[in-house]
C-alpha positions in Angstrom: 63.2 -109.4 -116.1 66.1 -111.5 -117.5 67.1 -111.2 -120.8 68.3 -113.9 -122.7 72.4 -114.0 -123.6 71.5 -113.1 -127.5 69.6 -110.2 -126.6 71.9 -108.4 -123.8 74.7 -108.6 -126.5 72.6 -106.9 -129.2 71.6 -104.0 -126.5 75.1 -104.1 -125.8 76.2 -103.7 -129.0 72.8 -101.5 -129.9 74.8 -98.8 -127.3 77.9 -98.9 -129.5 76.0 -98.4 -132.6 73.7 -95.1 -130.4 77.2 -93.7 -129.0 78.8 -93.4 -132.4 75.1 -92.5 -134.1 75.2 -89.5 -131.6 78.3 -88.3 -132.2 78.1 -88.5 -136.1 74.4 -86.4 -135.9 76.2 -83.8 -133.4 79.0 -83.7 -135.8 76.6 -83.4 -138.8 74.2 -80.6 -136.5 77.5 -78.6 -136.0 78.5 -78.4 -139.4 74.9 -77.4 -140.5 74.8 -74.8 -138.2 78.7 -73.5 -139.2 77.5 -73.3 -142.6 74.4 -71.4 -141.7 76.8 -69.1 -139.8 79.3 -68.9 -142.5 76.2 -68.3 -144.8 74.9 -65.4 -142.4 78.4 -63.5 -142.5 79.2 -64.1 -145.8 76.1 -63.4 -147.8 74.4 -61.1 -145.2 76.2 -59.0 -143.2 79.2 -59.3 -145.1 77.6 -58.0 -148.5 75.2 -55.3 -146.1 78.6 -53.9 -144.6 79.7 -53.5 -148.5 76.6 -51.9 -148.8 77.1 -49.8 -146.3 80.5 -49.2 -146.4 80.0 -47.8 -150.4 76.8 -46.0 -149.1 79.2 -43.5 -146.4 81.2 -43.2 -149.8 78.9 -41.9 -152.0 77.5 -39.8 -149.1 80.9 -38.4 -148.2 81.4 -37.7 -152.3 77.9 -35.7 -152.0 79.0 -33.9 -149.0 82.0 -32.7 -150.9 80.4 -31.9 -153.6 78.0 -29.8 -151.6 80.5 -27.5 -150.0 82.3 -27.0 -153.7 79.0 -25.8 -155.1 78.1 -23.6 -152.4 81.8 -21.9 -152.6 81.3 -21.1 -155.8 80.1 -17.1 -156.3 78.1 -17.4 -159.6 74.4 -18.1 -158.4 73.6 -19.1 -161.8 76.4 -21.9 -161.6 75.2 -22.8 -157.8 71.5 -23.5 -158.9 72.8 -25.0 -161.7 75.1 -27.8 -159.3 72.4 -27.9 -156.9 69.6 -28.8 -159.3 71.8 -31.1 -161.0 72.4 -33.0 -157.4 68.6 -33.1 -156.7 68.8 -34.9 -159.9 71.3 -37.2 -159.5 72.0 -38.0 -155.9 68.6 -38.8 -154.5 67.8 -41.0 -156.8 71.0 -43.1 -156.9 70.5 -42.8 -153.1 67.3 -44.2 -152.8 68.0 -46.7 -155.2 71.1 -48.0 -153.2 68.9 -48.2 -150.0 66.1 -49.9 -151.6 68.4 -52.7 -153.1 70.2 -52.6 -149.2 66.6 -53.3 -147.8 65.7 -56.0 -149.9 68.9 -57.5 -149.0 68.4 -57.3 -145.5 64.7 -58.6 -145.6 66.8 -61.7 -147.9 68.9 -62.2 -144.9 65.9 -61.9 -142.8 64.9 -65.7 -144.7 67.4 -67.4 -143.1 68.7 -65.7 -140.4 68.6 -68.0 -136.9 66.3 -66.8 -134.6 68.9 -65.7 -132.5 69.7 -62.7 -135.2 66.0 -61.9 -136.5 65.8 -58.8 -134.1 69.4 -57.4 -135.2 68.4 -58.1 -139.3 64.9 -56.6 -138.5 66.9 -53.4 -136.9 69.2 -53.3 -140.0 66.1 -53.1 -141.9 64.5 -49.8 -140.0 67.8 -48.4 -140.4 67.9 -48.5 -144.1 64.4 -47.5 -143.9 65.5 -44.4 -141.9 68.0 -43.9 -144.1 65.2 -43.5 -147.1 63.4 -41.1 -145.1 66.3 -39.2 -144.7 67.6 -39.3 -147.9 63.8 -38.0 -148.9 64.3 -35.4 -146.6 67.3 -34.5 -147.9 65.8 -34.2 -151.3 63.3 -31.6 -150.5 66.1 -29.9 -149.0 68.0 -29.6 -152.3 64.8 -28.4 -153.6 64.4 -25.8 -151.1 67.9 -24.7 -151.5 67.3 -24.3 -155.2 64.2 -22.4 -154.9 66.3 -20.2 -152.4 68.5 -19.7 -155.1 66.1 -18.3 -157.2 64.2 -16.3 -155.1 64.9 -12.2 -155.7 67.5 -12.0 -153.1 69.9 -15.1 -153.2 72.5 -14.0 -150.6 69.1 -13.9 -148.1 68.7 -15.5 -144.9 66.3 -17.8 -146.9 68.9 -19.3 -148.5 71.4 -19.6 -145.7 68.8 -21.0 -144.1 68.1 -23.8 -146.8 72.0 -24.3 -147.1 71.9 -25.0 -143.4 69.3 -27.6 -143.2 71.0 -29.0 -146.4 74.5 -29.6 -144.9 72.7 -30.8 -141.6 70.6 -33.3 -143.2 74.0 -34.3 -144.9 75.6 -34.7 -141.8 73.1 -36.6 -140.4 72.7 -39.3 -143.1 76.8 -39.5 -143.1 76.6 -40.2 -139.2 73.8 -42.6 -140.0 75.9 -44.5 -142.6 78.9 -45.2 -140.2 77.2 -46.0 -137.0 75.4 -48.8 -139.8 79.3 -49.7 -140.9 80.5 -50.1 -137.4 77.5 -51.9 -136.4 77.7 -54.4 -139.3 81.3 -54.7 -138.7 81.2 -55.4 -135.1 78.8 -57.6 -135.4 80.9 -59.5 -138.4 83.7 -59.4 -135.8 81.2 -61.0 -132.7 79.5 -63.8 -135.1 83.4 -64.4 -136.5 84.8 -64.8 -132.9 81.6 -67.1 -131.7 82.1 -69.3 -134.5 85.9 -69.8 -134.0 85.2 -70.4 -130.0 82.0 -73.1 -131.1 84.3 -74.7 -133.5 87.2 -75.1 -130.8 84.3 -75.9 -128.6 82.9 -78.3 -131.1 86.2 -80.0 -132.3 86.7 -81.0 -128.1 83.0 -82.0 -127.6 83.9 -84.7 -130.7 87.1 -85.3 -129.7 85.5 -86.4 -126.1 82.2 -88.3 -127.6 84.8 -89.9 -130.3 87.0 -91.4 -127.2 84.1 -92.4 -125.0 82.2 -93.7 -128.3 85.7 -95.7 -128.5 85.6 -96.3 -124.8 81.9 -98.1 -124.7 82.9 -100.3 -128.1 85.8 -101.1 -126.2 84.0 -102.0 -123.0 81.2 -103.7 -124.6 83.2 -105.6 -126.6 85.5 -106.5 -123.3 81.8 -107.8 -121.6 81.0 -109.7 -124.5 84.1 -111.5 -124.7 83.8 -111.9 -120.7 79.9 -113.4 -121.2 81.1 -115.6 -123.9 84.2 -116.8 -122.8 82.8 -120.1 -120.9 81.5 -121.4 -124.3 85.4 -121.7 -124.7 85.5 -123.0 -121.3 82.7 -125.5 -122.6 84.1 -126.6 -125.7 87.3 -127.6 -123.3 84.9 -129.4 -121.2 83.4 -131.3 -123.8 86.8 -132.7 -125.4 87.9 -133.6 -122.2 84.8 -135.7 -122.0 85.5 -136.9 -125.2 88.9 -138.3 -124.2 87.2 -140.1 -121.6 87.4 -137.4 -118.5 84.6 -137.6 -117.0 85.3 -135.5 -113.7 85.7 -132.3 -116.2 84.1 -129.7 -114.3 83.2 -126.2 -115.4 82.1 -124.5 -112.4 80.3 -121.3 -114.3 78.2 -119.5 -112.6 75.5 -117.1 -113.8 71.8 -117.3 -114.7 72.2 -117.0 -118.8 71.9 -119.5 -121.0 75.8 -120.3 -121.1 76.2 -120.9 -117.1 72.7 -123.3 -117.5 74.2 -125.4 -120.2 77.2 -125.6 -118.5 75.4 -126.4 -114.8 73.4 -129.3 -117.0 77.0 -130.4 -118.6 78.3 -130.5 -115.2 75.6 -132.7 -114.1 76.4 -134.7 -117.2 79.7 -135.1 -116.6 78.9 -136.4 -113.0 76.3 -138.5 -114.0 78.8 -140.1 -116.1 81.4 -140.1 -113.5 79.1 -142.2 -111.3 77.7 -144.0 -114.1 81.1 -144.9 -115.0 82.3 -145.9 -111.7 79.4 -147.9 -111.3 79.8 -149.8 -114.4 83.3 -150.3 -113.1 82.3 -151.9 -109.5 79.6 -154.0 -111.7 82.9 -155.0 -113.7 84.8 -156.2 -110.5 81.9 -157.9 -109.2 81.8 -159.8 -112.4 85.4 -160.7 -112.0 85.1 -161.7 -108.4 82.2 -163.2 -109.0 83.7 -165.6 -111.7 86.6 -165.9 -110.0 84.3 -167.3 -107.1 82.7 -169.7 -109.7 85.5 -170.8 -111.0 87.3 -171.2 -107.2 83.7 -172.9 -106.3 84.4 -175.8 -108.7 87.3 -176.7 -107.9 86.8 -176.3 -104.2 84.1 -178.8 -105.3 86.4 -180.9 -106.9 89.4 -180.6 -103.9 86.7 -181.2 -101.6 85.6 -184.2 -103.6 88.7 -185.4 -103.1 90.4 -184.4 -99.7 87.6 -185.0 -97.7 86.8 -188.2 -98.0 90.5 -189.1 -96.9 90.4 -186.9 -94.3 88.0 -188.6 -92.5 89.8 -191.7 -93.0 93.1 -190.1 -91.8 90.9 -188.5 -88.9 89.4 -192.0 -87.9 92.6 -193.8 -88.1 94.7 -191.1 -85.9 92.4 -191.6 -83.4 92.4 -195.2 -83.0 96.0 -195.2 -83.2 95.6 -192.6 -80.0 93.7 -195.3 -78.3 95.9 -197.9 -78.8 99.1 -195.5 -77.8 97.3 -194.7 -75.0 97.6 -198.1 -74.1 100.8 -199.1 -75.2 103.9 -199.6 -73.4 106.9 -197.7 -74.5 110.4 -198.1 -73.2 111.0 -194.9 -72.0 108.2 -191.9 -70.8 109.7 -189.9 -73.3 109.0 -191.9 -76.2 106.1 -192.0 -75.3 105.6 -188.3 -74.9 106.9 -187.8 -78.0 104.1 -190.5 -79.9 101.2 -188.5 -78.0 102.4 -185.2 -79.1 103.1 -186.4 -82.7 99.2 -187.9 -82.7 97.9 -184.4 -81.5 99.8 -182.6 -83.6 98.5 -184.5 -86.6 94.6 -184.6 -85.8 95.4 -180.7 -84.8 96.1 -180.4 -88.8 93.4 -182.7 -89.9 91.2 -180.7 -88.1 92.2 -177.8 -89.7 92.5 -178.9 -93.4 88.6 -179.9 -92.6 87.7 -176.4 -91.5 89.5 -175.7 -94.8 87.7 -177.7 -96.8 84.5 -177.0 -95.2 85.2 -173.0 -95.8 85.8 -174.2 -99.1 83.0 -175.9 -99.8 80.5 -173.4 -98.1 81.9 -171.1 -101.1 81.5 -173.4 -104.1 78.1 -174.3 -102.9 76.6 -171.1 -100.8 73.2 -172.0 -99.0 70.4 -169.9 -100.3 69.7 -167.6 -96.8 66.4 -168.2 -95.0 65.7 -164.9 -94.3 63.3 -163.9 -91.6 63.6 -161.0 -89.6 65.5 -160.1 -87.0 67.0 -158.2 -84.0 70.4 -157.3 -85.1 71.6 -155.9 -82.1 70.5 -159.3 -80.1 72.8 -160.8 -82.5 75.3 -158.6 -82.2 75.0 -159.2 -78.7 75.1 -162.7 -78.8 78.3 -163.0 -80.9 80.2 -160.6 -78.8 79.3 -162.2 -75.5 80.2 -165.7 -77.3 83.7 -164.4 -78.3 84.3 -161.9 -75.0 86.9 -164.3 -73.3 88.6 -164.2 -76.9 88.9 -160.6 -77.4 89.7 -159.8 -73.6 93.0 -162.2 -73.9 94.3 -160.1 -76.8 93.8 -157.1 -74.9 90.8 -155.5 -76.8 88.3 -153.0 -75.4 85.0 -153.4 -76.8 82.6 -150.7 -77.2 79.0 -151.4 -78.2 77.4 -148.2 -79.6 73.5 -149.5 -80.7 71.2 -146.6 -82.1 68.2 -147.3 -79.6 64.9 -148.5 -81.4 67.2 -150.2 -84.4 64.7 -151.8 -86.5 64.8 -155.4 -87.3 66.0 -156.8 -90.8 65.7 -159.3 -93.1 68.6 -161.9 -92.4 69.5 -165.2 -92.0 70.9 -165.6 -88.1 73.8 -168.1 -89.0 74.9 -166.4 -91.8 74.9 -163.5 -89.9 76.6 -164.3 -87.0 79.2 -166.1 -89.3 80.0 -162.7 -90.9 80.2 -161.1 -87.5 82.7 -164.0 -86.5 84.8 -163.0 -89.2 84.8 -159.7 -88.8 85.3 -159.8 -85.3 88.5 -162.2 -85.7 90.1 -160.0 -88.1 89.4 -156.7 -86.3 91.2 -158.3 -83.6 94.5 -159.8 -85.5 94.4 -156.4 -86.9 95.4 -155.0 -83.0 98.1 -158.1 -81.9 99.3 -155.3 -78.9 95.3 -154.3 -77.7 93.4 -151.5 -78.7 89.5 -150.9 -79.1 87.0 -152.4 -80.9 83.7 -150.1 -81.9 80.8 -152.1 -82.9 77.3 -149.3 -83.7 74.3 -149.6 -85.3 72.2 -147.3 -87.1 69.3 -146.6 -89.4 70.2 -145.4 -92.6 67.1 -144.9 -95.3 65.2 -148.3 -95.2 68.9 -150.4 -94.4 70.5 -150.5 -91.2 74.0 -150.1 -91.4 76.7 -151.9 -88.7 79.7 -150.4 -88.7 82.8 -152.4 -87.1 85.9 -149.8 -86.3 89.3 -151.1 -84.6 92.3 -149.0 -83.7 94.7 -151.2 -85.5 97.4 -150.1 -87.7 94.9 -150.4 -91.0 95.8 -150.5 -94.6 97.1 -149.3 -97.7 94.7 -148.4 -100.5 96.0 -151.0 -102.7 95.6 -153.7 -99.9 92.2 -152.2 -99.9 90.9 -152.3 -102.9 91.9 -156.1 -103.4 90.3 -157.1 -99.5 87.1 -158.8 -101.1 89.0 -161.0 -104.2 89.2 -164.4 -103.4 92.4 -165.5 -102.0 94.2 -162.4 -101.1 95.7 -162.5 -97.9 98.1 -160.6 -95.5 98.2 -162.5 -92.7 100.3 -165.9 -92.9 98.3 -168.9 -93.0 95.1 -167.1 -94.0 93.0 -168.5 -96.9 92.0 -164.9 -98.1 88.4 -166.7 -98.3 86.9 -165.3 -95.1 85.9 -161.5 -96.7 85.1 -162.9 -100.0 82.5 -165.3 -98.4 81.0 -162.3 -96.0 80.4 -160.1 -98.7 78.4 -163.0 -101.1 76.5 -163.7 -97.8 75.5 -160.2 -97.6 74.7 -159.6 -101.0 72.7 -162.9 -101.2 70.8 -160.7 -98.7 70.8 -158.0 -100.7 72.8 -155.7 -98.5 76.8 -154.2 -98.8 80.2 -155.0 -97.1 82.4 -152.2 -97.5 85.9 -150.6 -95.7 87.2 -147.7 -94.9 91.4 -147.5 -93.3 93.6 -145.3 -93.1 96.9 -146.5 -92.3 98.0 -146.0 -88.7 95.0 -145.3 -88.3 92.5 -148.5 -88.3 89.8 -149.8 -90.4 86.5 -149.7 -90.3 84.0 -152.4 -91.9 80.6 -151.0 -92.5 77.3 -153.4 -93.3 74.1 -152.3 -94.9 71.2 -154.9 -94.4 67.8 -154.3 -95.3 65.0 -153.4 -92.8 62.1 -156.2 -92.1 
């Protein structure tokens, strides 16, 4: 599934916002559970292991007062002591292990689960500890009876005094295996929570940097994803200024690399668009410049011609009557017959001239029917063979076999060809080859004439079709400016392609029949 631009940046920066959420609830879950453990020590096992701790003392107070009251000799006083510590001591004993159980079932409350078996151990420990101390009561109360029994120095009461002292030792033994307990296990929860905190303080350390690491790097790939709107904004000032072959050339599938694929397409659109308008521009021109040449070749014509003919007739009666004149020297009269070629020679040509000139001020409409183009192509090459085979020109004819017909008008046609041909072959003064080839192009067929002359400059070329530019001397500069209105009175294209030292190449487009 794609996901749009807007929404892989809002996941992106969704991860940013989880990252640094996760290591603000682990940093808020370990100082929960540090104060639960600070809680624990503090108010539990801290205050038990006072309780404890002041339990052995008054113990270890009892047990010395024990042995001073059975050292003493009076039995009077020794009852006297004892009953006075069955009246003192077990009670204050029991009381200070019922207060130690209740806070042992309060630490039970909230305890983690980890500890309940340890707090539930404390508690049957003090609860021992009652029994004993109990225990120890009746023991008083035996020693006391013992006392008054008719022979106090008995085995009855050494007996009593006996279980006395061990019960005594045995609740005193109780009391510091408690203190050591609760103190090693103060020590144990002490030395975890310093090792959880170091712990801790490097697990945030390490989310913080690659929390900081993931903001960085999703900040990097957003930057990256929107950096060719940049490129985009560029693209759209160039065009703007007018430069229409801005190209952005970004690829991806998001919405970014589409709009700039379609402003691409734009751009080129407007390229072509542009360089259209421009060739419809300098058709305009050359076509005005052709109107404007076309009336006053109309005009010249008007004229010249007329003369000319005059000029024409006269020259060649004044050949006949050379011809039969009588001259005082062969050489004069030579000279007289060479003079009267030499001038119908350029009467002849300023007709041509004229006649070129009027065929562009006044084009005939083309009588289009179809026809074989190779057959003419045939035809005009056989008709100018002896031509091209004096300047020393090989000519290769490369026809597409089954080259459909087209819509021309023969004469026309072959008058372009003619042209063609001629310059193709003043193009090559020392020989070379000359390529004619046909071939079917999408509805036209295209004619394509190639020589191996020394072709042309770009800005020879893109001035070949104006009327009146010329490079060879003596040219009119009318013959390609003629060719290409015949052909796109026909609706078809003339068009070249050279590359100096390298020849030219005209290509044709005419429609099919």
């Amino acid at each position: 599934m794609k996901l749009s631009l807007a929404t892989r940046i809002f996941l992106g920066y969704a991860l940013v916002l989880l990252t640094f959420g996760t290591v603000s609830l682990f940093s808020v879950a370990e100082l929960h559970r540090n104060r639960l453990e600070i809680r624990l020590v503090s108010q539990g096992y801290l205050q038990l292991s006072q309780d404890a701790a002041a339990l052995e003392t008054f113990q270890t107070s009892q047990e010395k007062d024990t042995e001073r009251v059975l050292e003493q000799n009076s039995v009077e006083t020794r009852r006297a002591l004892i009953r006075l510590a069955s009246l003192y001591y077990s009670p204050q004993m029991a009381q200070r292990l019922e207060a130690a159980r209740a806070k042992a079932r309060e630490v039970l409350t909230f305890a983690p689960k980890g500890e309940v078996p340890f707090v539930m151990e404390l508690d049957a420990r003090f609860g021992e500890l009652s029994k004993n101390s109990q225990a120890y009561g009746h023991a008083v109360e035996a020693v006391f009876a013992a006392l008054a029994s008719e022979s106090p120095e008995g085995d009855e009461v050494a007996r009593a005094t006996a279980e006395l002292r061990q019960l005594e030792a045995a609740i005193g033994r109780e009391l510091r295996v408690l203190r050591a307990t609760l103190g090693n296990r103060i020590r144990e929860r002490v030395d975890g929570a310093e090792e959880r905190e170091r712990r801790t303080g490097l697990t945030i350390i390490a989310l913080s940097i690659m929390a900081i690491g993931v903001g960085v790097g999703v900040t990097a790939w957003s930057a990256r994803t929107l950096r060719p709107v940049r490129t985009l904004i560029e693209g759209v000032s160039r065009i703007g200024k007018g430069d229409y072959s801005a190209q952005l050339g970004v690829r991806g599938d998001d919405e970014v690399a589409l709009l700039a694929r379609e402003f691409d397409q734009m751009a080129r659109s407007l390229q072509a668009r542009e360089a259209q308008l421009k060739s419809q521009a300098e058709a305009l021109m050359r076509a005005e410049q052709l109107a404007a040449v076309g009336r006053i070749s109309a005009q010249i014509v008007h004229e010249v011609r007329n003369p000319l003919s005059s000029i024409g007739l006269n020259v060649e009666l004044l050949q006949d009557a050379v011809a039969t004149a009588q001259f005082d020297s062969t050489d004069t009269a030579v000279e007289a017959r060479e003079l009267l070629c030499a001038v119908t020679s350029e009467v002849d040509r300023l007709t041509d001239v004229t006649e070129q000139y009027l065929r562009m001020a006044r084009p005939a409409r083309p009588d289009l029917e179809p026809e074989d183009i190779t057959a003419v192509l045939d035809g005009v090459l056989d008709f100018t063979r002896e031509e091209l085979v004096r300047a020393g020109v090989e000519v290769v004819r490369d026809f597409a076999p089954g080259t459909p017909r087209v819509l021309a008008d023969q004469g026309q046609l072959r008058q372009v060809f003619l042209n063609l041909l001629r310059n193709s072959r003043e193009a090559m003064p020392s020989g070379g080859r000359l390529t004619v080839a046909t071939q079917p192009r999408e509805g036209d067929v295209e004619v394509s004439v190639r020589d191996t002359g020394n072709g042309m400059t770009e800005e020879v070329r893109r001035h070949l079709f104006e009327p009146f530019f010329t490079t060879k001397e003596g040219g009119t500069g009318l013959g390609l400016a003629v060719s290409q209105q015949i052909l796109q009175a026909h609706g078809g294209s003339l068009s070249c392609q050279s590359i100096p030292g390298q020849g030219t190449t005209f290509v044709l487009r005419l429609p099919c029949a």
